[in-house]
N, C-alpha and C positions, 0 to 999 in steps of 0.2 A: 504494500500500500504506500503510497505517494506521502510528502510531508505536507500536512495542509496550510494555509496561507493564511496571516492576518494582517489585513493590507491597510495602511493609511494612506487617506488621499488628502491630496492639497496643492496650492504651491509651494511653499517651504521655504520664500523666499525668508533671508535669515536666520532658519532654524531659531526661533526664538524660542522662550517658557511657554507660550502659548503652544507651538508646533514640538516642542518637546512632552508637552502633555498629552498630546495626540500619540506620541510617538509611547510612550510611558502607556497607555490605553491597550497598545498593538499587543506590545512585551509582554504586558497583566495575561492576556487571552492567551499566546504561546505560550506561556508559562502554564496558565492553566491547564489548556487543553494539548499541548503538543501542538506543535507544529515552529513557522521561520516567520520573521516581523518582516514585512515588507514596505514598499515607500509605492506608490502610485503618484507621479508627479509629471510637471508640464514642459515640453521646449517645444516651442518658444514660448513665452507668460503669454496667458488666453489674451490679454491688454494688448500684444504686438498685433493680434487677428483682430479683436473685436471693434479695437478702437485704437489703432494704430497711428492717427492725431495725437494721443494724447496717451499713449500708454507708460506704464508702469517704468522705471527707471531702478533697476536691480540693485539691492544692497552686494549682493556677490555674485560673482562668477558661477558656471557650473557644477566647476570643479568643488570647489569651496563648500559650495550646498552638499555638494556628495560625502563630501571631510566629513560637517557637523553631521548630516542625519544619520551617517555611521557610526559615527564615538554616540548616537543620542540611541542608537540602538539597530539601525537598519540593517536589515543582513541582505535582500535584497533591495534593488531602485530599477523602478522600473520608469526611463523618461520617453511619456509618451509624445509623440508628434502632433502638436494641436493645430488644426486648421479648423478651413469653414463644414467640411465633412463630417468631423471632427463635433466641432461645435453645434450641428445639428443633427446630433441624435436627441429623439426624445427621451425628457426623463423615464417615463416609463418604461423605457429599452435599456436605459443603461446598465440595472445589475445586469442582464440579461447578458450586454455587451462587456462587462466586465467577470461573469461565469465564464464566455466564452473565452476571454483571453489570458483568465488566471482559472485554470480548470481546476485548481484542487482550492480555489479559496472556501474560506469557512469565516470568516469575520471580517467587517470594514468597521473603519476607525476614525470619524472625522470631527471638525470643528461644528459646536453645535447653529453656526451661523453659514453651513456651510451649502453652496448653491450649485446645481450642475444640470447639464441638457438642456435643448432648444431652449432661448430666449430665458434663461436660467428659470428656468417653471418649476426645474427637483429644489427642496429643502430636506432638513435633517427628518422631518415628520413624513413627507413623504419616501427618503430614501428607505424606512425603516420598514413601512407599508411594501412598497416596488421590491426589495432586497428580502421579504418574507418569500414572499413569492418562488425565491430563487434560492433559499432555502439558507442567505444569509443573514446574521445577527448583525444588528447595526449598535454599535456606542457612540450617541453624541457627548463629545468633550467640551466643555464647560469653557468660557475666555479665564483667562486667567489675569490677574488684576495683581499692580504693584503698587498700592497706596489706593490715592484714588483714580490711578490710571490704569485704563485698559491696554493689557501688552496687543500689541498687532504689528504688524509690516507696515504697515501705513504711518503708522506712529513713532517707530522706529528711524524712519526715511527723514522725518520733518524734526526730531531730534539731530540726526547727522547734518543734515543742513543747516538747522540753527546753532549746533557747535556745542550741542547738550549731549555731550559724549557718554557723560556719567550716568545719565535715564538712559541712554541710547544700549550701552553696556549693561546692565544691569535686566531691559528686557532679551538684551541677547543671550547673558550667563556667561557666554563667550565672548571677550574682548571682536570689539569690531576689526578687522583684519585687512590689511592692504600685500597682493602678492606680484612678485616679480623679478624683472632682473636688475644686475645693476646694470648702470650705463655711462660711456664716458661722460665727462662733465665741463665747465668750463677752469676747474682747477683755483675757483675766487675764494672758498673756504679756506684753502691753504694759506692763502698770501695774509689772511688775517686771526692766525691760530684756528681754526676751526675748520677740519676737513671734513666733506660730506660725501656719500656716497647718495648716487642719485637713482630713484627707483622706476624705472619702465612700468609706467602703472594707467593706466587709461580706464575709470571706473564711470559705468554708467549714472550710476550716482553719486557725485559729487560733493563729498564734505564739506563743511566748512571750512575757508582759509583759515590757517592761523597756525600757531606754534603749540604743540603735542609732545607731553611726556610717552616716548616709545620703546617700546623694544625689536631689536632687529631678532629674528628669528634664525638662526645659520647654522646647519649642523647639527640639529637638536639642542645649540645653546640661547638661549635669552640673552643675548647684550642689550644693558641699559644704553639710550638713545635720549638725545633729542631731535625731532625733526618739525621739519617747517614743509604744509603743502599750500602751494599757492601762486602767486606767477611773479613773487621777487619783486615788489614795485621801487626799490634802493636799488639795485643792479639792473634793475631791464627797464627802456625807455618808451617802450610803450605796451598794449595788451600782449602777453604770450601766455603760448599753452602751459595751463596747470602742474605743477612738478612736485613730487615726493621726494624732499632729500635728508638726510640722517646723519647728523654727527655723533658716533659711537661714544662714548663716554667712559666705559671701561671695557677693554679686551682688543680681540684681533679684528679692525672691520672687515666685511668682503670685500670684496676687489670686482671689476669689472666683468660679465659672464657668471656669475654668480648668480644664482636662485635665491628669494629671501622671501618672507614672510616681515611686515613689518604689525607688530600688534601697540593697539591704539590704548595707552592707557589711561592719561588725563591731558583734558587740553588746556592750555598756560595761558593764552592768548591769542587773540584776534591777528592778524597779518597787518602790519603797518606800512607804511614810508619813512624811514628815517633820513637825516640831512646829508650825512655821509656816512663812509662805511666806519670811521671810527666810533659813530655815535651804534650803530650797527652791531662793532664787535663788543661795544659794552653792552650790548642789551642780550648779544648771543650767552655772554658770561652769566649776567642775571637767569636767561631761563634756563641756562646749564644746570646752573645751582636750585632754580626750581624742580628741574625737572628731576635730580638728586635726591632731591628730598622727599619727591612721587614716587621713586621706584625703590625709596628702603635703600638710599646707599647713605652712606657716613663719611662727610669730610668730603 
C-alpha cells in the first residue's frame, strides 16, 4: 500500500507563523495517521495571471520558499503551473482535480480564509463539503495573530517596505533573507576604512532603503555585518539601480563569485545624503558600533 498524503495548499509566499500553522496542521495528521506532509503551491503567484497590472511582488525567491516550507516540515512540494486553465476549474471539480493528481491523498490543510476555482467561488466551508465527496478530510487553520496584528503576506510586504523589519521578522520566525552572489564593486569602501562586499541581488520586493544590522551567511558561518541597501545618494550622482552591500565586521568576508545569504536583522536607519564622504565615514563608524551592539558582539 502507497504512503498517503496530507497536503497543504497555499501560496506560501514567506513561509510565515500563519503558513507554518498550516504546515504544523499537515504534520498533526501524518503523525497521526501515517503517511508524508506535502506543500501544494503556485508558479507563477495566481496575481501574475489574474491580475497581472497589479500583481503580487514576492517577498522570496522560489528557491527560498522551498528552504523554509522544508525546515517548516514539507517532505514533498509540489509547484503547480497556474494559468487561465488552471484558474478555471470549478470549485466543485477541484478535490476531484486534486484526487486525480495526488492519488493517495487523504487530508488537505488550508488557511481558514482560504479561496480557490473559477472566479474564487470554493471557500474553507465549501472545500470541506466538495473534499467529502472525494473522501477527503479538510482542517481549516485559524490566522494567526501577533498582538493585535494579523500575521499575512500582505502585511509582511508593507512592513518591508516601511522598514518595520522587527514586525516584518517576527511574523516570519525566520529572519527576512537576501540571497546571492558577490560582485565586483567600485572599491570606494576601501579608500575610507570600510570595505564592502556587494550582493547580486534583484528582489521583487523591495525593502526599504537604509542601513541594517546583518549577517552574511558563508559556509555555514554567520558573520556579523553591516550593510547599507539603496542607491548610494553621497557616491552616485544621480538615480541608480538599488545595491546590497556589507561591511563584515568580524571574520573572513567573501570575495567575488561567492554565494551568500545575507540575513536581515535590525534596521539602524533610513538611507541619507551626506556632504562628503568624511562626514560618510563617520556615520559608517557610528552604525558599525550600532550594529555591534544588534548582533551581541563586545567592544
Amino acid at each position: 500500500m502507497s504512503t498517503t498524503l496530507h497536503l497543504a495548499i497555499g501560496a506560501f509566499d514567506g513561509v510565515h507563523l500563519g503558513h507554518r500553522a498550516v504546515l504544523h496542521s499537515a504534520r498533526e495528521a501524518a503523525r497521526a495517521g501515517g503517511g508524508i506532509v506535502g506543500v501544494l503551491t503556485y508558479d507563477p503567484h495566481p496575481s501574475k495571471v489574474l491580475r497581472p497590472e497589479s500583481s503580487v511582488p514576492l517577498i522570496f525567491t522560489r528557491a527560498q520558499k522551498d528552504d523554509r516550507l522544508t525546515e517548516a516540515g514539507a517532505q514533498v512540494i509540489h509547484h503547480e503551473k497556474f494559468d487561465r486553465a488552471h484558474a478555471g476549474i470549478e470549485a466543485a471539480d477541484f478535490p476531484k482535480w486534486l484526487k486525480q493528481t495526488f492519488p493517495h491523498l487523504k487530508s488537505l490543510h488550508v488557511g481558514s480564509n482560504f479561496q480557490y476555482g473559477r472566479g474564487r467561488a470554493g471557500n474553507g466551508e465549501t472545500l470541506i463539503a466538495h473534499g467529502l465527496s472525494e473522501g477527503l478530510s479538510v482542517k481549516l487553520v485559524e490566522a494567526v495573530h501577533l498582538g493585535d496584528e494579523t500575521v499575512s503576506s500582505s502585511r509582511i510586504r508593507q512592513c518591508l517596505v516601511a522598514g518595520e523589519l522587527d514586525l516584518a521578522n517576527a511574523m516570519l520566525l525566520r529572519p527576512y533573507e537576501a540571497e546571492g552572489t558577490i560582485i565586483g564593486g567600485r572599491r570606494l569602501g576601501r579608500t575610507i576604512g570600510f570595505p564592502t562586499v556587494n550582493v547580486a541581488w534583484e528582489p521583487e520586493l523591495k525593502p526599504a532603503y537604509g542601513v541594517y544590522a546583518v549577517e552574511v551567511i558563508f559556509k555555514g558561518e554567520a558573520l556579523p555585518a553591516v550593510a547599507n541597501y539603496g542607491q548610494r545618494p553621497t557616491v552616485e550622482s544621480g538615480p541608480v539601480a538599488p545595491l546590497l552591500e556589507a561591511h563584515v565586521l568580524r571574520g573572513e568576508a567573501p570575495t567575488t563569485g561567492d554565494a551568500v545569504r545575507i540575513r536581515w536583522v535590525r534596521r539602524l536607519r533610513a538611507e541619507q545624503k551626506f556632504a562628503d564622504l568624511a562626514a560618510l565615514q563617520a556615520q559608517i563608524a557610528k552604525d558599525s558600533a550600532l550594529a555591534k551592539q544588534a548582533l551581541g558582539l563586545l567592544g
